[in-house]
Every structure is written in C-alpha cells, then in structure tokens.
N, C-alpha and C positions, 0 to 999 in steps of 0.2 A: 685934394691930392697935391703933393710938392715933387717938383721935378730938376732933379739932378742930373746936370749933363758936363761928359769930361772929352776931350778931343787929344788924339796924340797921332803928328805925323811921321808919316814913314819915307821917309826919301831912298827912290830908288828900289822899293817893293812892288811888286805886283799886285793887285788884287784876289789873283786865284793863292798865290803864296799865303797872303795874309789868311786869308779864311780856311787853307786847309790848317794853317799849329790854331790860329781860333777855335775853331770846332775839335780840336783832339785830343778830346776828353782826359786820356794819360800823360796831356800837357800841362794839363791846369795846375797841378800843386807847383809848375814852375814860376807859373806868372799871375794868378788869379787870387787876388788879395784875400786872405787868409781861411783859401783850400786847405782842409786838411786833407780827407778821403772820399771817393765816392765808392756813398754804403748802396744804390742801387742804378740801375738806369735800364726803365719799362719804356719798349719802345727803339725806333731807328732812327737813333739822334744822327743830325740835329733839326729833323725833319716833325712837322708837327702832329699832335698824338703822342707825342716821347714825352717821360716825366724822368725826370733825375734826381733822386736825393745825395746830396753831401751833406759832410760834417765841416764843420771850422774847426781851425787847430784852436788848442785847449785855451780859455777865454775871448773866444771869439766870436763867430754869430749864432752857434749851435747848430743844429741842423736847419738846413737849405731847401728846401723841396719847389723846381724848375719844371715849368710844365710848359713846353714847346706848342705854341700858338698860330704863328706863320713863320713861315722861311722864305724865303727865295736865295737857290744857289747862290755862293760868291759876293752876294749885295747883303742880307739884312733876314736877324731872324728877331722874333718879338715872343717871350718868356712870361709867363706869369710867373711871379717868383715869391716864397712866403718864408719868412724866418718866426724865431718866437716872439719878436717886436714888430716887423713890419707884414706888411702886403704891397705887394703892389706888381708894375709891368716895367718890362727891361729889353731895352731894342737895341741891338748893335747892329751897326752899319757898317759901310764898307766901302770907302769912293776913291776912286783914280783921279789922280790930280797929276797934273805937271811933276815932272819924274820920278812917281811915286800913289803914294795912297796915304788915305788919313782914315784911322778909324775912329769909331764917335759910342759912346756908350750914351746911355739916356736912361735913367730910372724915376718912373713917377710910383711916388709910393703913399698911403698912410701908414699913420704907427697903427697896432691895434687897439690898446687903452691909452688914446690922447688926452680927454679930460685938460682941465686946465694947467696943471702943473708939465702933461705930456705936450702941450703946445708949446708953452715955452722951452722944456727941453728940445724940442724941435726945434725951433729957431738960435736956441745960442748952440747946442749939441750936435745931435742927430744929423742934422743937412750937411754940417760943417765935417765931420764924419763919416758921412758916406760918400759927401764930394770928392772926399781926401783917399779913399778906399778905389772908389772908381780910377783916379787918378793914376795911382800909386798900381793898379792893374794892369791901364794903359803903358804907363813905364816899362813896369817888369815886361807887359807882351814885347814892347816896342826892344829890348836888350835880348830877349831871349828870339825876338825873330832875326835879330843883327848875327846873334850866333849861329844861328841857324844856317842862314844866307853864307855866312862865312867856311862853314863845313862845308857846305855840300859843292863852293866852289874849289874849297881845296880837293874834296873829293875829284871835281872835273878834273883838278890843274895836273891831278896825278895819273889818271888814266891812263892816258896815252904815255905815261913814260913805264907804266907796269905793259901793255899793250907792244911796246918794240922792245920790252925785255921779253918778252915770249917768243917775238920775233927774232931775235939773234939767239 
C-alpha cells in the first residue's frame, strides 16, 4: 500500500469552523478536487456506517464510493474509499496550532490491477497525481474557507447597523 499525504494551513481558523464547510457535503463541488455530483449518500454523514457515492466531473475519477469508518467530532474521520483504479483508506484531520489550524489529508491506497506495467505507472503517474489532487483540495478548501470567514464577518459587521435602523 502507497501513502499519500498533503498538509494545508489555515491561519487564524478555528477548528470547529474547519470541520463544519469540511463535512458539508453541498460544499464539495467548491473545493474537492474533481467533485462532480453526489449520486447518493446511505447513512448520517459524516458519522460512521454512512457510504457516499459521487461522480467526478467528466474525465475524471468516475464514480467514488466513501464508506465512513471512524469519526471523531471536530478532529479526524477515516473513509474507506474505492474508485474504478484504486482502493484504499483516507483520514483527514484536523489540529489547532498557533493561531489557526492545519488540516492534513492522508490516502493510503493500491491500484486494483497493478501487475508490472501498473507499478511503474504508480511510481512515475499515479502517486504523483493524486499527491497533486489532494493538494489542489487542500487549496481550494483553504480559499473557500477565507471566503467563507470573510462573509460571515461582514455579515457581523452589519448587524448592528440594520439593528439601530430599526431602532430609530
């Protein structure tokens, strides 16, 4: 089994932030490397017993099928995950650091017909490819939770000024 790990920090996130747009499901086609749709989801994600299938947008992994293994709130859930090339297991975490958080993806996977030629596509392809996949997740979460954080302070910052227009 080959294990692929990508780290992206968040300065100035919360923990509980992060894991509530992580977990919501109607968020992924913003930031979840080549989300197309979710065709089902059996189960009360992202708690384990839940399986999820998605689709990737058109040339991309085909269908997805996530089957929710452990969780623990706010920290760390672990996925068994199968596409039509690979198998394998997928842990995201979740840690408070110095003013902020870092999250950590981790997929150890095989292909399912490796044989020799699929080994070497493993090693110059495949790793390098889903390194770059994981990666490129972490980014999009990491810009889509900036905006996020950014709305909803603008939402605070106006409150109180619709709040004393009621008032007067």
């Amino acid at each position: 089994m080959r294990t692929v790990v990508a780290r992206q920090s968040l300065p100035g996130a919360s923990v509980d932030e992060v894991a509530r747009l992580w977990f919501d499901l109607a968020r992924w086609s913003s930031f979840v490397d080549g989300f197309g749709a979710l065709a089902r989801n059996e189960g009360d994600w992202p708690h384990p017993g839940t399986r999820i299938v998605w689709d990737s947008l058109r040339n991309g992994r085909g269908r997805v099928v996530e089957h929710v293994l452990e969780y623990e709130p706010v920290v760390t859930q672990l996925v068994r995950v199968e596409d039509p090339t690979l198998t394998g297991t997928q842990r995201v975490r979740v840690d408070g650091v110095d003013g902020g958080c870092e999250i950590r993806l981790e997929l150890a996977y095989e292909l399912k017909r490796p044989g020799f030629g699929g080994i070497l596509t493993d090693v110059f392809f495949v790793r390098r490819a889903v390194g770059d996949g994981l990666r490129r997740t972490l980014r999009r979460f990491a810009v889509e939770l900036a905006a996020e954080r950014e709305m909803t302070q603008e939402i605070q910052r106006r409150q109180p000024l619709h709040q004393n227009d009621k008032e007067n």
